[in-house]
C-alpha positions in Angstrom: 59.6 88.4 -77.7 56.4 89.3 -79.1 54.6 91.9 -77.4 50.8 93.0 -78.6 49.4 96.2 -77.2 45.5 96.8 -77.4 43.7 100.1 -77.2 40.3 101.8 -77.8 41.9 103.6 -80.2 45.3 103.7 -82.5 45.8 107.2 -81.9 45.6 106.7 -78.3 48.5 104.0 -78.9 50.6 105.9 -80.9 50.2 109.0 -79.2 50.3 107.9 -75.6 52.5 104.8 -75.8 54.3 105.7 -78.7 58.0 106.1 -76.6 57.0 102.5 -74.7 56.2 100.8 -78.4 59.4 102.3 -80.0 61.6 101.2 -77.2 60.7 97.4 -77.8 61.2 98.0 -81.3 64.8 99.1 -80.5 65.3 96.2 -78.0 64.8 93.8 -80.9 61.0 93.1 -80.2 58.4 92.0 -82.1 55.1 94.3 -81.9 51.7 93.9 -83.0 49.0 96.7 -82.4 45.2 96.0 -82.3 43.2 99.0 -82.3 40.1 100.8 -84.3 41.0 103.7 -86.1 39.6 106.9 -84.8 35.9 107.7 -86.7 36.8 111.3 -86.8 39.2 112.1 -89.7 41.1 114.9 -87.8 42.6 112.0 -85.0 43.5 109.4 -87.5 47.1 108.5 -87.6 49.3 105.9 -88.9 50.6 103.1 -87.2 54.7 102.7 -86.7 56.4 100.9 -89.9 57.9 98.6 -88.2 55.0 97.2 -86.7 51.5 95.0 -87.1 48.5 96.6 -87.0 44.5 95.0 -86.6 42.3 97.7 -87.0 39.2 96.4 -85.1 35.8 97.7 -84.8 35.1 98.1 -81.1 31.9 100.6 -80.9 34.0 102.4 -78.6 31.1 103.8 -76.3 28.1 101.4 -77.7 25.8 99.5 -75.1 24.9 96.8 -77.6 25.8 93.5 -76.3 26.4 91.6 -79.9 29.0 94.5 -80.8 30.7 93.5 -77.5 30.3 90.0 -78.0 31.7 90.1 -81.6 34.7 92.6 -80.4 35.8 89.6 -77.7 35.6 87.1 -80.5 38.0 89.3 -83.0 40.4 89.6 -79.8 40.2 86.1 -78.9 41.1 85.2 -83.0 43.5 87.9 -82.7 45.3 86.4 -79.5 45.4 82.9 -80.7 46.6 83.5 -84.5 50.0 85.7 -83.0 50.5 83.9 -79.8 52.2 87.0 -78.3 54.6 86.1 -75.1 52.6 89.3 -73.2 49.9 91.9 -73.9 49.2 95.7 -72.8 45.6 96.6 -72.5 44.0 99.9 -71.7 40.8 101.4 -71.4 37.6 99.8 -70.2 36.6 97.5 -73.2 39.7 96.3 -73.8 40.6 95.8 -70.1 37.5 93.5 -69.9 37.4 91.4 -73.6 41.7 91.7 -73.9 41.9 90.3 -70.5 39.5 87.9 -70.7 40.7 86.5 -74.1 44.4 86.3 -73.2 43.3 84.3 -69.7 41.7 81.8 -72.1 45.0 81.5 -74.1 47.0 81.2 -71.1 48.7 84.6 -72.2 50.8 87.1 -69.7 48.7 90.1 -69.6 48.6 93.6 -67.5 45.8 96.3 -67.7 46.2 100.0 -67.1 43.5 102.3 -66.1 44.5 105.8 -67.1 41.9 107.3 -64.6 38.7 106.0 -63.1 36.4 107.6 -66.0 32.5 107.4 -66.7 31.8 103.9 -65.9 33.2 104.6 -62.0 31.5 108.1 -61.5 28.2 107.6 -62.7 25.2 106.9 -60.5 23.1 105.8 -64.1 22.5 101.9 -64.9 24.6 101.7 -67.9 27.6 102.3 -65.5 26.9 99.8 -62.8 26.9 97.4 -65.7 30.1 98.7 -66.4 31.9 98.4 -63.0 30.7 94.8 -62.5 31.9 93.5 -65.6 35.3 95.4 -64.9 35.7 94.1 -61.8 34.9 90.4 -63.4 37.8 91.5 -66.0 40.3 92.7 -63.4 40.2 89.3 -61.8 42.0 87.6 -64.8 44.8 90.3 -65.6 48.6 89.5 -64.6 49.5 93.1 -63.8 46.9 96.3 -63.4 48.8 100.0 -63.7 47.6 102.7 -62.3 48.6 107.0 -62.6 47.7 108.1 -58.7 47.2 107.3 -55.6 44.0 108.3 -55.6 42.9 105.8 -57.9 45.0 103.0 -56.8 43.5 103.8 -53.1 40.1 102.9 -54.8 40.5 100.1 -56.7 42.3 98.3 -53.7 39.6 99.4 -51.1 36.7 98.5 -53.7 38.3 95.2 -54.0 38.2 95.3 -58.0 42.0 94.3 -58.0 43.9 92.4 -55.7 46.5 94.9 -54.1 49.7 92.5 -55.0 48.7 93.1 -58.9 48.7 96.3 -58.7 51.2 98.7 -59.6 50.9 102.7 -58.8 52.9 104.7 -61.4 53.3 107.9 -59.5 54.6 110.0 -62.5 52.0 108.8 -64.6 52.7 107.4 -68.0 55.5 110.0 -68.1 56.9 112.5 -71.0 60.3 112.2 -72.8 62.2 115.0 -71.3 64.5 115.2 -74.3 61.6 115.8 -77.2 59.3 118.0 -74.9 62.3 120.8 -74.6 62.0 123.7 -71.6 60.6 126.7 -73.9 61.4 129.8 -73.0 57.6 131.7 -72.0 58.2 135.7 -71.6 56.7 137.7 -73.7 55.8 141.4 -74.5 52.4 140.6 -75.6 49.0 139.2 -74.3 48.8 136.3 -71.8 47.4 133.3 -73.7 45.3 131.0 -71.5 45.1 127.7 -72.6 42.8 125.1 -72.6 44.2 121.8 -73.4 42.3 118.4 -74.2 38.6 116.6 -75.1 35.9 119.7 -74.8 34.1 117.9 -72.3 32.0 119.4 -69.7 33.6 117.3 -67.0 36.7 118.7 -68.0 36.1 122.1 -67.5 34.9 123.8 -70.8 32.3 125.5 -69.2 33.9 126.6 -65.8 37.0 127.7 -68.1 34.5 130.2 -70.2 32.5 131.4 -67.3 36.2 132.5 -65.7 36.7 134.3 -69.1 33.7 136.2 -68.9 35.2 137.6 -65.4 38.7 138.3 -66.1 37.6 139.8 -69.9 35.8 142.2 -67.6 38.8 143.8 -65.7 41.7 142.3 -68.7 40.4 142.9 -71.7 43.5 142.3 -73.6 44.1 138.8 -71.9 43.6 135.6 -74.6 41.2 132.9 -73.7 42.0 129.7 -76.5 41.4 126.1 -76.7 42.8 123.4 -78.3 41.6 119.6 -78.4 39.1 117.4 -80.5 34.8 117.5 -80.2 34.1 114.1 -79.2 30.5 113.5 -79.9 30.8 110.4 -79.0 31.3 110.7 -75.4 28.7 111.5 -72.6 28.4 115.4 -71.4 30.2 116.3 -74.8 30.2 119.7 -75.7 28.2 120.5 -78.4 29.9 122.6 -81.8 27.1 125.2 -80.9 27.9 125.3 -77.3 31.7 126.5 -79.0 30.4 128.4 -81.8 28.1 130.8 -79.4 30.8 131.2 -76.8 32.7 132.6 -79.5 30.1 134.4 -80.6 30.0 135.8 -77.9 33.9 137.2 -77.5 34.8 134.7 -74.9 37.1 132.3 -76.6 38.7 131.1 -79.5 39.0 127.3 -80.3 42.0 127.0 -82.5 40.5 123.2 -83.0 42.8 119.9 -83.2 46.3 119.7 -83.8 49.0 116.8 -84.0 51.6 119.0 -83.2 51.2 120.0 -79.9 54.9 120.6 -79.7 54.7 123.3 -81.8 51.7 124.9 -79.8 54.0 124.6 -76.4 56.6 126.9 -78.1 54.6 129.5 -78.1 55.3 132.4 -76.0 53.0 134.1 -73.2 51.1 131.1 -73.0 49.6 129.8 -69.3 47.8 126.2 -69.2 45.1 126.1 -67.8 43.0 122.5 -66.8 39.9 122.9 -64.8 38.9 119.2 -64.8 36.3 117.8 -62.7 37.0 114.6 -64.8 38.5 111.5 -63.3 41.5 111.7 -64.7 44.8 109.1 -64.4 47.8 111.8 -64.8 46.4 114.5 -67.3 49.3 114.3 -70.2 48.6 118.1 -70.9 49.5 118.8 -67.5 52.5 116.9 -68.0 53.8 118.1 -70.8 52.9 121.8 -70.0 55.1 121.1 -66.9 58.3 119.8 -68.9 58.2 122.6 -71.7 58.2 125.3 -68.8 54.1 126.0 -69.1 52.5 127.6 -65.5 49.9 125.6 -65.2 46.2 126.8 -63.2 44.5 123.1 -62.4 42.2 121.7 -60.2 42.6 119.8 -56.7 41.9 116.5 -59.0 43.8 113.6 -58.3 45.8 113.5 -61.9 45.5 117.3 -62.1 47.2 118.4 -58.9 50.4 116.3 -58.7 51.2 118.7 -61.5 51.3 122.1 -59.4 53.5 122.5 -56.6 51.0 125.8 -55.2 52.7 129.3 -55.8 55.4 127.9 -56.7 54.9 126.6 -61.2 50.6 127.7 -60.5 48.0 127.5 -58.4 45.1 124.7 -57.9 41.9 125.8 -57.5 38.2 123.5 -56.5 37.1 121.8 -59.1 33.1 123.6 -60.8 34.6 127.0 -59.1 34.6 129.6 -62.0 34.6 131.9 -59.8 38.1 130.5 -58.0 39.6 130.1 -61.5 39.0 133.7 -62.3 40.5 134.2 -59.4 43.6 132.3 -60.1 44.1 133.7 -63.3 43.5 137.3 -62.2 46.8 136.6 -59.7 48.6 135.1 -62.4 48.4 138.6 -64.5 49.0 140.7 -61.7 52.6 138.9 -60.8 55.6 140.6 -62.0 57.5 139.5 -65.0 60.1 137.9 -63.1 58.0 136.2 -60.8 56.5 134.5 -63.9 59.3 133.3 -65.5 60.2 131.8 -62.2 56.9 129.7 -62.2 58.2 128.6 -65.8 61.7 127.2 -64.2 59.9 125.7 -61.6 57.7 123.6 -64.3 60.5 121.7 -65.5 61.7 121.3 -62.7 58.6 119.0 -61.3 58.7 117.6 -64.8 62.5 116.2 -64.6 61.5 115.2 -60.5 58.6 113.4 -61.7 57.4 112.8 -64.8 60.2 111.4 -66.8 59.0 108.2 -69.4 62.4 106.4 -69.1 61.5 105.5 -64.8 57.7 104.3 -67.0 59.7 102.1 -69.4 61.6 100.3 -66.2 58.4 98.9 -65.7 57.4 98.1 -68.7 61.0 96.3 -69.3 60.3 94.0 -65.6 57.1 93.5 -66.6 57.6 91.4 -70.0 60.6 90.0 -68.4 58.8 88.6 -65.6 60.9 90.7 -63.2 57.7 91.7 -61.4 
């Protein structure tokens, strides 16, 4: 079969869907990826040999109707040049134009939203836009995934998906349990909190700095770092100054961008800590954190909580709380080494319960093979 995956971005592909694309390749598939390259330099990556790659521009977050209009075109050429037997979109533009072009080919197709995002939680014009074209999108997809219940509750209740399309992945897109090893955490040194993903302020840059400031006061020799790419792009971004007066200011380190975040999660003494107000799908840090043996401090998010099982791998705290998170962290500190190195067992263990990619690539296997 030939099987064409399309994305908002091919680091988002190969990053996040990498273990789904590489099992097709195994099972003797044919793949083709269609994706724009990332604009900043430090998230570009290379697409898998063995595949074929369009590298489409998109305007990933523009308004302007004609760069829309000429993005559906591209697809539809796209579609009806390789003729693939089904396609994978995700995100919002692709989940409209994708959909829409492969229902005009007559071509199997299934959606996922990864979480619920901008165009679902803002009140502004722009966004309503959004949500009605969606919808108008949703209507012509085969198959639409979705990473919790939370989110699968709402699309079925806002009727922007008929319920027997829809398919709830309750482990999210999942981790491979045999490359994101269980890492042993103690330490004799400084707890490292870590903040992991977009610096956004919906998810949590600001709440995670202001809960510095407090615990610095009382724990001075406690680490405060974060790791994940500036994305100017996106609305509520945090701004390079924001970061650069923060730490100024003694409160945090950003250690930047890294494509090895394996290497990061090997580090001893390290605690990850989330405090997204962001509407996530299943927060891949989370997951991830949770495999390699990571306590974890989260939110009461849907896609940040099914990662914490409460005292037991970390604790969940409201969502725009600083306060509550530097309360969280202070308990963390104060438990005895043991205790902590508990929490780490306990991570992998919801990790191996519930977040392992092979029950992900089931689906993905029925799917293409009409099983579903």
């Amino acid at each position: 079969m030939k099987i064409l995956f399309c994305d908002n971005t091919l680091w988002g592909l190969v990053n996040f869907r990498g273990y789904i694309i590489d099992h097709f390749l195994d099972a003797g598939h044919e793949v083709v990826l269609v994706a724009p390259e990332k604009e900043d330099e430090q998230m570009r990556t290379a697409p898998p040999a063995a595949v074929k790659y369009y590298n489409v521009d998109m305007g990933r977050t523009a308004n302007n109707p004609f760069t829309d209009i000429r993005y559906f075109l591209k697809l539809l050429s796209i579609y009806r040049k390789e003729r693939p037997d089904f396609v994978f979109h995700y995100t919002i533009k692709p989940n409209i134009y994708g959909t829409w072009a492969a229902k005009l080919l007559h071509i199997k197709c299934c959606a996922m939203m990864a979480g619920l995002g901008y165009t679902f939680t803002s009140p502004s014009l722009t966004a309503k836009i959004g949500r009605v074209m969606y919808k108008a999108g949703l209507r012509f997809t085969d198959h639409l995934i979705l990473l919790n219940r939370n989110n699968y509750d709402t699309v079925i209740n806002k009727h922007f998906c008929k319920a027997e399309k829809t398919i709830l992945l309750p482990g999210g897109e999942g981790v491979s349990l045999s490359d994101f090893k269980f890492c042993d955490n103690s330490s004799d040194g400084p707890t490292t909190f870590l903040y992991i993903g977009r610096l956004l302020e919906e998810k949590g840059y600001h709440e995670f700095v202001k809960a510095a400031k407090m615990v610095l006061k009382k724990h001075p020799d406690v680490r405060f770092r974060l790791i994940g790419p500036l994305d100017a792009s996106y609305p509520n971004s945090v701004s390079h100054e924001d970061v650069e007066r923060d730490e100024k200011a003694g409160l945090i380190k950003y250690l930047g961008f890294t494509n090895n975040i394996k290497s990061v999660y090997e580090r001893h003494g390290i605690v990850v800590v989330i405090p997204s107000y962001y509407s996530e799908g299943m927060n891949r840090s989370l997951m991830e954190s949770c495999a390699t043996g990571k306590p974890i401090i989260t939110t009461s998010i849907p896609g940040c909580r099914e990662a914490v099982e409460e005292g037991k791998n970390g604790f969940i705290v409201p969502p725009k709380d600083p306060a509550a998170l530097a309360r969280a962290i202070e308990q963390y500190i104060q438990l005895p080494t043991d205790r902590k190195a508990e929490m780490s067992r306990e991570s992998r263990r919801i990790a191996e319960q519930h977040f392992d990619v092979k029950e992900v690539i089931s689906i993905y296997d029925q799917l293409v093979k009409g099983e579903r």
